[in-house]
DSSP file (Angstrom, degrees, kcal/mol; ACC not computed):
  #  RESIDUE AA STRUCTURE BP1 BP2  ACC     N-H-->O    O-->H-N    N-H-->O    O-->H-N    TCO  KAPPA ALPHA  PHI   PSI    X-CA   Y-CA   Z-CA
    1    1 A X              0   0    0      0, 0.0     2,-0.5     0, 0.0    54,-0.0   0.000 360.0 360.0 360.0 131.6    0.0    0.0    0.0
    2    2 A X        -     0   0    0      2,-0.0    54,-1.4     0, 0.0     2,-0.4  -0.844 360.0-176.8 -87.4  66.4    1.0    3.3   -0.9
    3    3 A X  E     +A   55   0A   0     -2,-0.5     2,-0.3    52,-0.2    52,-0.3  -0.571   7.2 176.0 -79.0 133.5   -0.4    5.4    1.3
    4    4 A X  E     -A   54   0A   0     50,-1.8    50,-2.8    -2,-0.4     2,-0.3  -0.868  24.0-132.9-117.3 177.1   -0.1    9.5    1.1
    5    5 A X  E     -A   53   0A   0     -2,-0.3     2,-0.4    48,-0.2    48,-0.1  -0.853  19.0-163.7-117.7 148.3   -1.8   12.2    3.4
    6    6 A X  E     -A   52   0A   0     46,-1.4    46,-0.7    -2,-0.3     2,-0.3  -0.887   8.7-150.3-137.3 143.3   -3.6   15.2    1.9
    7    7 A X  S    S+     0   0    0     -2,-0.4    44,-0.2    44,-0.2     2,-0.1  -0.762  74.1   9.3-115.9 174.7   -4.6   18.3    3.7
    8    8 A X        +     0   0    0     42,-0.4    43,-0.1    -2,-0.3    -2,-0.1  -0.320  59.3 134.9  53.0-132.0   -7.8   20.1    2.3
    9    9 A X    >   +     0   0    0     -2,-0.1     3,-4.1    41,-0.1     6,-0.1   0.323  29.5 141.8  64.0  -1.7   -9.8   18.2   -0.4
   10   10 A X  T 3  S+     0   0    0      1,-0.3     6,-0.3     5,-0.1    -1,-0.1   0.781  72.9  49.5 -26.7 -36.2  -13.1   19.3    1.7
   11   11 A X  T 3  S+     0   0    0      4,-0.1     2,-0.3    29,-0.0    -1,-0.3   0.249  80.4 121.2-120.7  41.7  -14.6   19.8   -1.7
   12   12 A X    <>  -     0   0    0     -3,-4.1     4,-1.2     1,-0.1     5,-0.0  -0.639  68.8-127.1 -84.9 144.0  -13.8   16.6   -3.3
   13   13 A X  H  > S+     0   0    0     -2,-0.3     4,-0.7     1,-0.2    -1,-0.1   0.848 107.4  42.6 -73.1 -36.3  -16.6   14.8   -4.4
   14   14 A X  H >> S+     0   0    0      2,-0.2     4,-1.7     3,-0.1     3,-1.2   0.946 113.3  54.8 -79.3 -30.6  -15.7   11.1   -2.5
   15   15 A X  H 3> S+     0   0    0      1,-0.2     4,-1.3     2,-0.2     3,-0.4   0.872 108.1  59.6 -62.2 -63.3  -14.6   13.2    1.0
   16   16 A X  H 3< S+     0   0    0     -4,-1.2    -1,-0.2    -6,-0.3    -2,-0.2   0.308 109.3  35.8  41.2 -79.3  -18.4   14.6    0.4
   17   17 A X  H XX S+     0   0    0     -3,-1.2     3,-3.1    -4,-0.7     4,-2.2   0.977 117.9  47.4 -99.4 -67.6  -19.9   11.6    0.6
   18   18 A X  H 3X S+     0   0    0     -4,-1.7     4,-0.7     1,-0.4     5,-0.2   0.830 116.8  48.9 -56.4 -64.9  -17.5   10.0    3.4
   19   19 A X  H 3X S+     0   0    0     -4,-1.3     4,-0.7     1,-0.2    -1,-0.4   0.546 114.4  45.2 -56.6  -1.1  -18.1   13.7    5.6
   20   20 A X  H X> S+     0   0    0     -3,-3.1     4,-2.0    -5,-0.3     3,-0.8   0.763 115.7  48.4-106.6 -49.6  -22.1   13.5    5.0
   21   21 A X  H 3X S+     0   0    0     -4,-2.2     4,-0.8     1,-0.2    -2,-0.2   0.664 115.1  48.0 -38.4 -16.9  -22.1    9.2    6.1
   22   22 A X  H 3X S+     0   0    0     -4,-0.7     4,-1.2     2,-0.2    -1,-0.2   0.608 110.0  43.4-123.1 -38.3  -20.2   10.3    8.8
   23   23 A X  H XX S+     0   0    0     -3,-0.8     4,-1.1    -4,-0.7     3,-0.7   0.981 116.8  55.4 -59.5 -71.1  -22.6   13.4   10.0
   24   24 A X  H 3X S+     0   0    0     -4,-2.0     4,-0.8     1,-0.3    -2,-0.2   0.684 109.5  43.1 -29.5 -55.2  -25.6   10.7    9.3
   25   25 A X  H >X S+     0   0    0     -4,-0.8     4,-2.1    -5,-0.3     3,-1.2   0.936 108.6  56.1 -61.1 -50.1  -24.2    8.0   11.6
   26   26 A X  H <X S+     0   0    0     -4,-1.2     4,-1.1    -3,-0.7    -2,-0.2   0.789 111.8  45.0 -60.7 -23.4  -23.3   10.4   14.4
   27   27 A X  H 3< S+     0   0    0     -4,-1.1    -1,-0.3     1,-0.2    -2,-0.2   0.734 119.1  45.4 -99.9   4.9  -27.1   11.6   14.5
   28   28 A X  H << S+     0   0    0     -3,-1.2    -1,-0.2    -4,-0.8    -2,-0.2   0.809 122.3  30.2 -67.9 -43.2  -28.0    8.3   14.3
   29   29 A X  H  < S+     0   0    0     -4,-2.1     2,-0.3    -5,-0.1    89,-0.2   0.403 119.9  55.3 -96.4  -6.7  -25.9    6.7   16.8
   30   30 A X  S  < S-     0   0    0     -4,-1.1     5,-0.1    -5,-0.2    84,-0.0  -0.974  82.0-117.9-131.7 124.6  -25.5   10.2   19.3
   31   31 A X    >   -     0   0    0     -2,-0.3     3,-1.3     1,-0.1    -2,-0.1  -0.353  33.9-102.0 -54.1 171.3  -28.7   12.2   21.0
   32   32 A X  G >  S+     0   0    0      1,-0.2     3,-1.2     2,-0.2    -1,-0.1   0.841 115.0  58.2 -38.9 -50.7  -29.2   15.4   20.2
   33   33 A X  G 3  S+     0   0    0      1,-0.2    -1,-0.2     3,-0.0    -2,-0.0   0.808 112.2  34.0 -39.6 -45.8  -27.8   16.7   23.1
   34   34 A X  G <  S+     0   0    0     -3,-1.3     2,-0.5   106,-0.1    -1,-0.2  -0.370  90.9 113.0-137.1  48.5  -24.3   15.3   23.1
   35   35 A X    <   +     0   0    0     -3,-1.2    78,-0.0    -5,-0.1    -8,-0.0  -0.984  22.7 152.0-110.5 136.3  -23.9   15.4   19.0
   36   36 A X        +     0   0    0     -2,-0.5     2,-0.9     2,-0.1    76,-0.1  -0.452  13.3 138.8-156.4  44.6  -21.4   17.8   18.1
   37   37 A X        -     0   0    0     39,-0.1     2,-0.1   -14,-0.1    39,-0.0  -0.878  54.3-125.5-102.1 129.0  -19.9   16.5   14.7
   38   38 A X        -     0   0    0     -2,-0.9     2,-0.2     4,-0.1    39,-0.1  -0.579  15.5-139.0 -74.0 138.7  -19.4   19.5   12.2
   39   39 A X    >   -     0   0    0     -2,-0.1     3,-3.9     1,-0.1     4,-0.4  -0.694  46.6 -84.2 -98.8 142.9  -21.3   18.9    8.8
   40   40 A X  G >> S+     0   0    0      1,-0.3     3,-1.9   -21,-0.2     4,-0.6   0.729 122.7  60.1 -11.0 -53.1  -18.7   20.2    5.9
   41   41 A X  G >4 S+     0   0    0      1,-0.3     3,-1.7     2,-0.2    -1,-0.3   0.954 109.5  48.4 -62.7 -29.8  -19.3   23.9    5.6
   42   42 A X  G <4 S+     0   0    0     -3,-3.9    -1,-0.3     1,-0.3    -2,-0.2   0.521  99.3  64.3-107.9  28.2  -18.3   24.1    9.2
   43   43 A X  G <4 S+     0   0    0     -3,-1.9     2,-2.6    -4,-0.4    -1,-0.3   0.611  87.0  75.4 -85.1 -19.1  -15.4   22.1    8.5
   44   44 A X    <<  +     0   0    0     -3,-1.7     2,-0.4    -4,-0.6    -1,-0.1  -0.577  68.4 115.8-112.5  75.1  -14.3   25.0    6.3
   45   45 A X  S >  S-     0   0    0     -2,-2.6     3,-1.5     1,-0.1    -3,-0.0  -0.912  73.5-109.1-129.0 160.6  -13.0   27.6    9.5
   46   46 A X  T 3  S+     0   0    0     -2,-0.4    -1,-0.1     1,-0.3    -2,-0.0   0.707 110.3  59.7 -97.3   7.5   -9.4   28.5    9.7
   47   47 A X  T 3  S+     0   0    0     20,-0.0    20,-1.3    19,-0.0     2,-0.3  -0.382  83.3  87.2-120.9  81.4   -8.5   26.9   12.3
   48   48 A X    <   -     0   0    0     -3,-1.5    18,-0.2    18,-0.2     2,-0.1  -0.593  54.0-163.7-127.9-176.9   -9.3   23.3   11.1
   49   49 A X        -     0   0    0     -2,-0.3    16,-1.0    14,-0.2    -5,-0.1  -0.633  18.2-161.2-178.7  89.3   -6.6   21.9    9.3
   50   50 A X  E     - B   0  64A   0     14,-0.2   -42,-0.4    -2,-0.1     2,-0.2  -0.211  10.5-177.8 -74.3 166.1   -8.5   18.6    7.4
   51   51 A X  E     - B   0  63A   0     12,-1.2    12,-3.0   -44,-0.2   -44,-0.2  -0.842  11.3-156.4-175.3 163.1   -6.7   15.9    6.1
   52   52 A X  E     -AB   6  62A   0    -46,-0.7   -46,-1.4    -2,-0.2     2,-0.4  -0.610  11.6-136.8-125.5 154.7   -7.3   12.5    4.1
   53   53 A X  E     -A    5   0A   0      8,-4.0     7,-1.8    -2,-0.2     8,-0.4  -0.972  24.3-179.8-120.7 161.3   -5.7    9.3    3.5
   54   54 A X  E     -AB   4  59A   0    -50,-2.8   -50,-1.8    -2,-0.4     2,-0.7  -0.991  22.8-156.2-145.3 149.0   -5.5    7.8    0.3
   55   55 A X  E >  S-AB   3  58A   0      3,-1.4     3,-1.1    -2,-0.3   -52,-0.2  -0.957  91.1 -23.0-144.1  91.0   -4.2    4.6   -1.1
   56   56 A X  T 3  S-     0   0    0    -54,-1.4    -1,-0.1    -2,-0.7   -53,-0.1   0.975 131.0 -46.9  62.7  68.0   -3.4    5.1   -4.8
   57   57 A X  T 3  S+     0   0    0      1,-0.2     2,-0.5    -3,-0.0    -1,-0.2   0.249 110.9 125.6  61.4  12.0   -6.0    8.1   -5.0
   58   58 A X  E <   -B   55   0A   0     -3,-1.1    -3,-1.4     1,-0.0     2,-0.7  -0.758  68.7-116.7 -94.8 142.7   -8.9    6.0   -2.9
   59   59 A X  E     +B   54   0A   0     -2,-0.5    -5,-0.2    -5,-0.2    25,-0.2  -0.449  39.1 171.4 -82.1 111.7  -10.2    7.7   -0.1
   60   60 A X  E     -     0   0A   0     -7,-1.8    21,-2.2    -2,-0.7     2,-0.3   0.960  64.5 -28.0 -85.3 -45.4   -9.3    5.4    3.4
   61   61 A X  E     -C   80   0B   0     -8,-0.4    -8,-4.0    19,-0.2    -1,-0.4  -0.924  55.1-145.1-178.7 169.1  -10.3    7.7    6.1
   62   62 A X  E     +B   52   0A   0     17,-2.7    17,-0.5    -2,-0.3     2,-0.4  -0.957  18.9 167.4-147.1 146.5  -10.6   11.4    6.9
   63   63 A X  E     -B   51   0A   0    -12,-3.0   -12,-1.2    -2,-0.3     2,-0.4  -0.939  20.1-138.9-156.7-169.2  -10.1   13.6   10.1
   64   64 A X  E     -B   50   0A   0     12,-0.9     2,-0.2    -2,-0.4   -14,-0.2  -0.996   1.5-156.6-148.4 155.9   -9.8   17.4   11.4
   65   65 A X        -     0   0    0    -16,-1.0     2,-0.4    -2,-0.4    10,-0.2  -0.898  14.7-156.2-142.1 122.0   -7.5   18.9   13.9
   66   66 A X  E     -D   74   0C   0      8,-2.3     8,-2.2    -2,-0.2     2,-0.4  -0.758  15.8-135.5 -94.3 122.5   -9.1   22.4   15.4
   67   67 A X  E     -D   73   0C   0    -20,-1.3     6,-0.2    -2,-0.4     3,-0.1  -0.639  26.1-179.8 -86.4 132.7   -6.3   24.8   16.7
   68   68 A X        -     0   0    0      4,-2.3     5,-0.2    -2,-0.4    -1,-0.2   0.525  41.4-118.2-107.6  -7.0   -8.1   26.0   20.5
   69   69 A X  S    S+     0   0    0      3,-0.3    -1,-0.1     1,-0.1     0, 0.0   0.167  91.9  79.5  83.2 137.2   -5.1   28.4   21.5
   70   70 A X  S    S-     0   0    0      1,-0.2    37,-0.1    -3,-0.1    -1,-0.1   0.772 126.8 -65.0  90.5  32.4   -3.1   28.1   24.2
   71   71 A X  S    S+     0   0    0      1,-0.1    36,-1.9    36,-0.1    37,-1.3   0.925 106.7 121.2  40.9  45.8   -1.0   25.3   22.6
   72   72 A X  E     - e   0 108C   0     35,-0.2    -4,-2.3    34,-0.1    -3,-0.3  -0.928  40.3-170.7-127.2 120.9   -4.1   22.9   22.5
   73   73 A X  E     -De  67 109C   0     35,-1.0    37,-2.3    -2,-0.3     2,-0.3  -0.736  12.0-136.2-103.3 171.5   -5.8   21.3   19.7
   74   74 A X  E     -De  66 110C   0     -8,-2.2    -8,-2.3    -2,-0.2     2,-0.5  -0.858   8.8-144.5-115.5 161.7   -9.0   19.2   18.8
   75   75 A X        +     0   0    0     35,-1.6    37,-0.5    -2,-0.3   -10,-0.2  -0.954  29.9 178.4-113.1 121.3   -9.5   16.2   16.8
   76   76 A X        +     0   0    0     -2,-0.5   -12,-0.9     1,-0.2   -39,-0.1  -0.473  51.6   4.7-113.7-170.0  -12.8   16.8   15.2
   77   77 A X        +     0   0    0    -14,-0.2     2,-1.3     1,-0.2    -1,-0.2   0.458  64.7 169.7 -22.7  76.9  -14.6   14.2   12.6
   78   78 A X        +     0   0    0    -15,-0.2     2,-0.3    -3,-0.1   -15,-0.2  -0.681  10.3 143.3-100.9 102.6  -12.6   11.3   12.3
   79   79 A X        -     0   0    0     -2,-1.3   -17,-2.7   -17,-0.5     2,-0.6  -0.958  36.0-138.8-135.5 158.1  -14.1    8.4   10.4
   80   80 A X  B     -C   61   0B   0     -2,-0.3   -19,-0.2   -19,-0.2   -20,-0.1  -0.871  39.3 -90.3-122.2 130.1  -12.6    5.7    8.0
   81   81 A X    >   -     0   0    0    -21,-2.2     3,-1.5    -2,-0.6    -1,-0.0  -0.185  32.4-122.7 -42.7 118.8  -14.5    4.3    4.6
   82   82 A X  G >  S+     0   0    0      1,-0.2     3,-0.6     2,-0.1    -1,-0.1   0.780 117.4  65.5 -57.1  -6.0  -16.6    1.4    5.7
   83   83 A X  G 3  S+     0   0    0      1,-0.2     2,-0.6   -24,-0.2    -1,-0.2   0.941 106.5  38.1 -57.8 -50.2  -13.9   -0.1    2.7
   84   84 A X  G X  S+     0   0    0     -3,-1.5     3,-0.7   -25,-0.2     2,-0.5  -0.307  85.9 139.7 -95.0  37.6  -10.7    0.5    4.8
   85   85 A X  T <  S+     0   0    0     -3,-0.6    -3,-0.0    -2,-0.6   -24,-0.0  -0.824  72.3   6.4-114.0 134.9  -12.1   -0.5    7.9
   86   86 A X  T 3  S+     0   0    0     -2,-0.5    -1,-0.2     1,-0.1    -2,-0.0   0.787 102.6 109.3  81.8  17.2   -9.9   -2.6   10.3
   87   87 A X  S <  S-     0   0    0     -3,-0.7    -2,-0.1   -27,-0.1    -1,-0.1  -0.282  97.6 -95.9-137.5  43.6   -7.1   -2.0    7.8
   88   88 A X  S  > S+     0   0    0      1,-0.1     4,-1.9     3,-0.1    -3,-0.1   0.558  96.3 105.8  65.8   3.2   -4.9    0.5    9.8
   89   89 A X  H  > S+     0   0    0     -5,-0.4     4,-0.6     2,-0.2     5,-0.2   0.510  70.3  60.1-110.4  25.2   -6.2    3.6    8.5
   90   90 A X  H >> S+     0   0    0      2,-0.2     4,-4.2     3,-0.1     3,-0.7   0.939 107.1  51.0 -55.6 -83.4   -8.0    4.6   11.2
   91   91 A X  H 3> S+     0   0    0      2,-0.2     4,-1.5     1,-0.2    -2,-0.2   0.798 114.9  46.3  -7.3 -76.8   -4.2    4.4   12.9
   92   92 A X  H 3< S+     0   0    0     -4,-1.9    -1,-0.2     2,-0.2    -2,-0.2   0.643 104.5  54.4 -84.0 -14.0   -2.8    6.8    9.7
   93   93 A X  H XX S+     0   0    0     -3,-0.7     3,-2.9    -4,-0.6     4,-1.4   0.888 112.7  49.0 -86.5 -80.6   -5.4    9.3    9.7
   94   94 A X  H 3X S+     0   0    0     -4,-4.2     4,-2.4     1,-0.3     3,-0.3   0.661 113.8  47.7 -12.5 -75.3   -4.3    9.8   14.1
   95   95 A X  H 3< S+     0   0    0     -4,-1.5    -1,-0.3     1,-0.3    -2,-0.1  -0.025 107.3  47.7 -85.1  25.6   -0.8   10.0   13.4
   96   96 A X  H <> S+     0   0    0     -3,-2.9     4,-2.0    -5,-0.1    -1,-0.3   0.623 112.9  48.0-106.2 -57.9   -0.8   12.2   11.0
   97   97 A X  H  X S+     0   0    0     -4,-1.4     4,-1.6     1,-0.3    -2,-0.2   0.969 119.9  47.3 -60.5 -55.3   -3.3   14.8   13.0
   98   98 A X  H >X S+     0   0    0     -4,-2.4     4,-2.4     2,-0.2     3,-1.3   0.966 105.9  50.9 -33.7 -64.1   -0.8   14.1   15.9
   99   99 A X  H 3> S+     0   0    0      1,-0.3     4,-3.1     2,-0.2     3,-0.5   0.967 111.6  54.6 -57.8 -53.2    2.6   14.6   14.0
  100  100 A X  H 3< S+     0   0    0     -4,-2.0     4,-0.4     1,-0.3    -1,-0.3   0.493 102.3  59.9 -38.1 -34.0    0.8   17.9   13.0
  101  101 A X  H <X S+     0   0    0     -4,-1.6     4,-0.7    -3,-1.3     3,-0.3   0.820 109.0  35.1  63.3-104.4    0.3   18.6   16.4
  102  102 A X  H  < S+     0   0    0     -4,-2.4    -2,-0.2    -3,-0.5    -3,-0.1   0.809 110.8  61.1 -60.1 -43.1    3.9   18.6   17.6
  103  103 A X  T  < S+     0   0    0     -4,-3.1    -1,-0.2    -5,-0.4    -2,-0.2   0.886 108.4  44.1 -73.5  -7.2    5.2   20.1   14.6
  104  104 A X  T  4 S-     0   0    0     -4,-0.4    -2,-0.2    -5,-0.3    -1,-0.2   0.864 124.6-107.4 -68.5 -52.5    2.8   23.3   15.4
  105  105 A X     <  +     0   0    0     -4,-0.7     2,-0.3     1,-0.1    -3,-0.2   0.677  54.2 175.8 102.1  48.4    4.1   23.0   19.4
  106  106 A X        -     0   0    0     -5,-0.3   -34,-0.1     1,-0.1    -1,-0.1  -0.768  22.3-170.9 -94.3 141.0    1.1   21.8   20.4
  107  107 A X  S    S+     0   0    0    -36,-1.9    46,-2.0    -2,-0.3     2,-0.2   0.890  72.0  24.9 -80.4 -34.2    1.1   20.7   24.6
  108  108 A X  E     -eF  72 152C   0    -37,-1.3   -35,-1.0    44,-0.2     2,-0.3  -0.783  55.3-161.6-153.9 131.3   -2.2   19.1   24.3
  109  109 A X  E     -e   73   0C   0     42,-1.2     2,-0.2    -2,-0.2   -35,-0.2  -0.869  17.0-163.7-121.3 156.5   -4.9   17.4   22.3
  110  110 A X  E     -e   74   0C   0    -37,-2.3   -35,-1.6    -2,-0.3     2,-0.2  -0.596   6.6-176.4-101.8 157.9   -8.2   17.0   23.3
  111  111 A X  E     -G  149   0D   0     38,-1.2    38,-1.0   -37,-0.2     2,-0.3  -0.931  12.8-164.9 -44.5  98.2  -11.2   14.7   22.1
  112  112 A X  E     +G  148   0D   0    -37,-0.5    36,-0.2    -2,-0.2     2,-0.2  -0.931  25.1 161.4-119.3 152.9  -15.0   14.2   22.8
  113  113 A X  E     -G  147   0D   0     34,-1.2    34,-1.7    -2,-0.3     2,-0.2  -0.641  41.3 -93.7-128.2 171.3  -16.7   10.8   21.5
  114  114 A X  E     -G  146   0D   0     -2,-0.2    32,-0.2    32,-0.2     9,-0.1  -0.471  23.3-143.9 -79.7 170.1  -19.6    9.1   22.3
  115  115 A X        +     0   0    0     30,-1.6    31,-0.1    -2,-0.2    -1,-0.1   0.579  64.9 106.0-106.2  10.9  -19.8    6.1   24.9
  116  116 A X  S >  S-     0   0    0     29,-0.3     3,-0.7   -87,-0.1    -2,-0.0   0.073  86.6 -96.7 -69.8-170.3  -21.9    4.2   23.4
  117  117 A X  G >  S+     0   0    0      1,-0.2     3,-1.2     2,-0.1     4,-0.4   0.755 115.8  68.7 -45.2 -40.6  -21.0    0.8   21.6
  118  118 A X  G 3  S+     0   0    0      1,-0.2     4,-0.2   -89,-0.2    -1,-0.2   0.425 101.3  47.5 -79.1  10.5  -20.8    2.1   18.5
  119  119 A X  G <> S+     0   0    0     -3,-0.7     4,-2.4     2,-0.1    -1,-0.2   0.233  71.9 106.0-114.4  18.3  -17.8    4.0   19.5
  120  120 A X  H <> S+     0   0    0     -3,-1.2     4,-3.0     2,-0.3     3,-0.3   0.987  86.7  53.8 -69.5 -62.1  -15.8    1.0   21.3
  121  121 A X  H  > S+     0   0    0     -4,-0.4     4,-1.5     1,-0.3     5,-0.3   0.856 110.7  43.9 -42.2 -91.4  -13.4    1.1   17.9
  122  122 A X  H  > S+     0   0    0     -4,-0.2     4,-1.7     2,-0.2     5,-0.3   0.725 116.5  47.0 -11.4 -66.0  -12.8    5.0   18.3
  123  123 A X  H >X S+     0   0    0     -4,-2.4     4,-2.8     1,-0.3     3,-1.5   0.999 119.1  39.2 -76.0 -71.5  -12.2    4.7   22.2
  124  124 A X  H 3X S+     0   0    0     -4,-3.0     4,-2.2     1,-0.3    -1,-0.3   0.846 110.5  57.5 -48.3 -38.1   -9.9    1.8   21.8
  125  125 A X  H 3X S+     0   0    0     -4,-1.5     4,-2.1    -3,-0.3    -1,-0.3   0.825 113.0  41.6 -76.0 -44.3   -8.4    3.4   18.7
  126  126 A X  H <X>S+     0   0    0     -4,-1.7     5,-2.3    -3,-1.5     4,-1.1   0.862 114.6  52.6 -83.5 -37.8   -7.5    6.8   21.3
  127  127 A X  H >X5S+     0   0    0     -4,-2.8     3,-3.6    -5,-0.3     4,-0.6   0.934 108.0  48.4 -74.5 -64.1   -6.3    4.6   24.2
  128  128 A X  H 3<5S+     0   0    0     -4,-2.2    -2,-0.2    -5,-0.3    -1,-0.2   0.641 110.6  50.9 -19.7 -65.6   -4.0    2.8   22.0
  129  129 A X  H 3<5S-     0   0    0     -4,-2.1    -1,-0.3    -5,-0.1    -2,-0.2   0.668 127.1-104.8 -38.6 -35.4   -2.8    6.3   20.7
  130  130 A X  H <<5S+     0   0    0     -3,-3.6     2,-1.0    -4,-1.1    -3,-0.2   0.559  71.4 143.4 106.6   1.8   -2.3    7.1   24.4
  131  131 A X     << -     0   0    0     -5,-2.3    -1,-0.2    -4,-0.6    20,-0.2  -0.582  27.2-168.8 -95.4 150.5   -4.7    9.0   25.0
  132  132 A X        -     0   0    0     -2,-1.0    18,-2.7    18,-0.3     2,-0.3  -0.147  31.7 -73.4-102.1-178.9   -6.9    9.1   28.6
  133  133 A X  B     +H  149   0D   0     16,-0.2    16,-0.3    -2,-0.1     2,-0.2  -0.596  51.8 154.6 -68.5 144.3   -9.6   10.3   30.0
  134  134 A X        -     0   0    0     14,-2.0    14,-0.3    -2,-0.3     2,-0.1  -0.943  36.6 -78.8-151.4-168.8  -10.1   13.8   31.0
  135  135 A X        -     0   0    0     -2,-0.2     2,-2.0    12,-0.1    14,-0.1  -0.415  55.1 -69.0-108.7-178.6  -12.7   16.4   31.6
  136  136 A X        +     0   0    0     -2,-0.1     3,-0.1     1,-0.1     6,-0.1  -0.413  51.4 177.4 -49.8  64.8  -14.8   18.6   29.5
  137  137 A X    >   +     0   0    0     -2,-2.0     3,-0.8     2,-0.1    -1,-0.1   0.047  46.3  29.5 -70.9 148.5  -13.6   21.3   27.6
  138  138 A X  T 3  S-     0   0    0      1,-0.2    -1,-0.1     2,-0.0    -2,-0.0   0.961 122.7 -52.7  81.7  43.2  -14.2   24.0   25.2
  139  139 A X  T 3  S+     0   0    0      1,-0.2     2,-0.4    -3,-0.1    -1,-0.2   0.387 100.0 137.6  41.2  19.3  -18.1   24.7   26.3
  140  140 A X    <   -     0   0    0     -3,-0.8     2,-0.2    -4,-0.1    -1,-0.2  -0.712  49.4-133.2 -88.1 161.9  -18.9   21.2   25.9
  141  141 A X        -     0   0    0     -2,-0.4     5,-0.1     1,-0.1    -4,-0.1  -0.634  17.0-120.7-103.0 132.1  -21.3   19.6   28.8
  142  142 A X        +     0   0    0     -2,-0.2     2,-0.2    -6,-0.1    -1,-0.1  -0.347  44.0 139.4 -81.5 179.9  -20.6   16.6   30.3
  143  143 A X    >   -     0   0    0      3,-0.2     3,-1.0     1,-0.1    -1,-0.0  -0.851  59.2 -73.9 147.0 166.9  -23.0   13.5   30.4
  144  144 A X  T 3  S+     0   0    0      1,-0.3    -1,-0.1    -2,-0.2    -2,-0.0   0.819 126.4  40.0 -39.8 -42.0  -23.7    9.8   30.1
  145  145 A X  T 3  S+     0   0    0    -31,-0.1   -30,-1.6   -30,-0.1    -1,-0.3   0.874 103.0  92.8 -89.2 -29.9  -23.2    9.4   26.4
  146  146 A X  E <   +G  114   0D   0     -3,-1.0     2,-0.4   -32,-0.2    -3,-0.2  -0.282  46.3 178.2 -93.9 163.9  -20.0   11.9   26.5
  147  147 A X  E     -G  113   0D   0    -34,-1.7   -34,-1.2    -5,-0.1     2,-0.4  -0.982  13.4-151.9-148.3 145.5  -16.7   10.7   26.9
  148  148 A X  E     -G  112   0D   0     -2,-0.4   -14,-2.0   -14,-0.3     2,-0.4  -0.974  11.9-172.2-142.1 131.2  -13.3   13.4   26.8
  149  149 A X  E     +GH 111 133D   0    -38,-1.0   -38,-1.2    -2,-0.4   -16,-0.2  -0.959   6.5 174.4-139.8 122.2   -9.9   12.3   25.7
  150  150 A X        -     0   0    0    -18,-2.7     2,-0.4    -2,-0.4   -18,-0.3  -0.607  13.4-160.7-129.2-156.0   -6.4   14.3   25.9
  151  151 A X        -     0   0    0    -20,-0.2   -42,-1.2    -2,-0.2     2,-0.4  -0.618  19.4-133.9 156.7 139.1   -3.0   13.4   25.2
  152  152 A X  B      F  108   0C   0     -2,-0.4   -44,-0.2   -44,-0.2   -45,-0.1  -0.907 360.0 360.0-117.8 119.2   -0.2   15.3   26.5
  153  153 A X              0   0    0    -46,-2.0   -45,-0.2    -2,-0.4   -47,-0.1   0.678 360.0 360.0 -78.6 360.0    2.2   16.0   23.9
């Protein structure tokens, strides 16, 4: 595999699809209350920083990292193409948003998920990565379904 990493492509027709499957599941899978996945257009602020993976120009997985000030960032939509799933790009989409991170001089990033089941992958996916638990940030509210993740850089 011949993977590269892409920053933008927000108005490429297959990220499109991936970012709307990816809105669609969270309001499936999340209440109301405690969904907070950004739909494309508000993926397009200047401090998101998007990025793709691809394997020979097919789209494996997508994420965001949102700069919060104060040397802290977030990692906002991160989902992988039900194609690539369980095939490590989950994994290349993370460590890319990571190294990006550090090379900015970021101390910190933060994460909120759901807790539900359909998020076991994700949450294993962040402990692996090293990241813990922590508490809320950035006006979101805690509760049952929400679940807060950092990493000390």
């Amino acid at each position: 595999m011949a993977r590269t990493i892409h920053q933008g492509e927000l108005d490429r027709d297959d990220v499109r699809q991936l970012l709307a499957s990816h809105v669609a599941a969270m309001h499936v899978h999340s209440p109301p209350e405690a969904c907070h996945v950004l739909p494309a257009d508000r993926l397009h602020d200047p401090a998101i920083t998007f990025f793709s993976v691809r394997d020979e120009g097919r789209l494996l997985a997508i994420g965001a990292l949102k700069a919060l000030g104060n040397g802290t960032g977030e990692i906002k939509s991160m989902r992988t193409h039900a194609e690539a799933l369980r095939q490590g790009a989950a994994s290349t989409i993370l460590r890319a948003i990571v190294a990006e991170a550090r090379s900015r001089g970021y101390s910190r990033l933060l994460l909120e998920t759901g807790s539900g089941p359909e998020f076991a992958a994700a949450t294993l996916l962040y402990e692996r990565a090293g990241f813990t638990r922590c508490e809320p940030f950035g006006g979101y509210l805690p509760g049952p379904f929400t679940r807060f993740m950092s990493l000390d850089l």
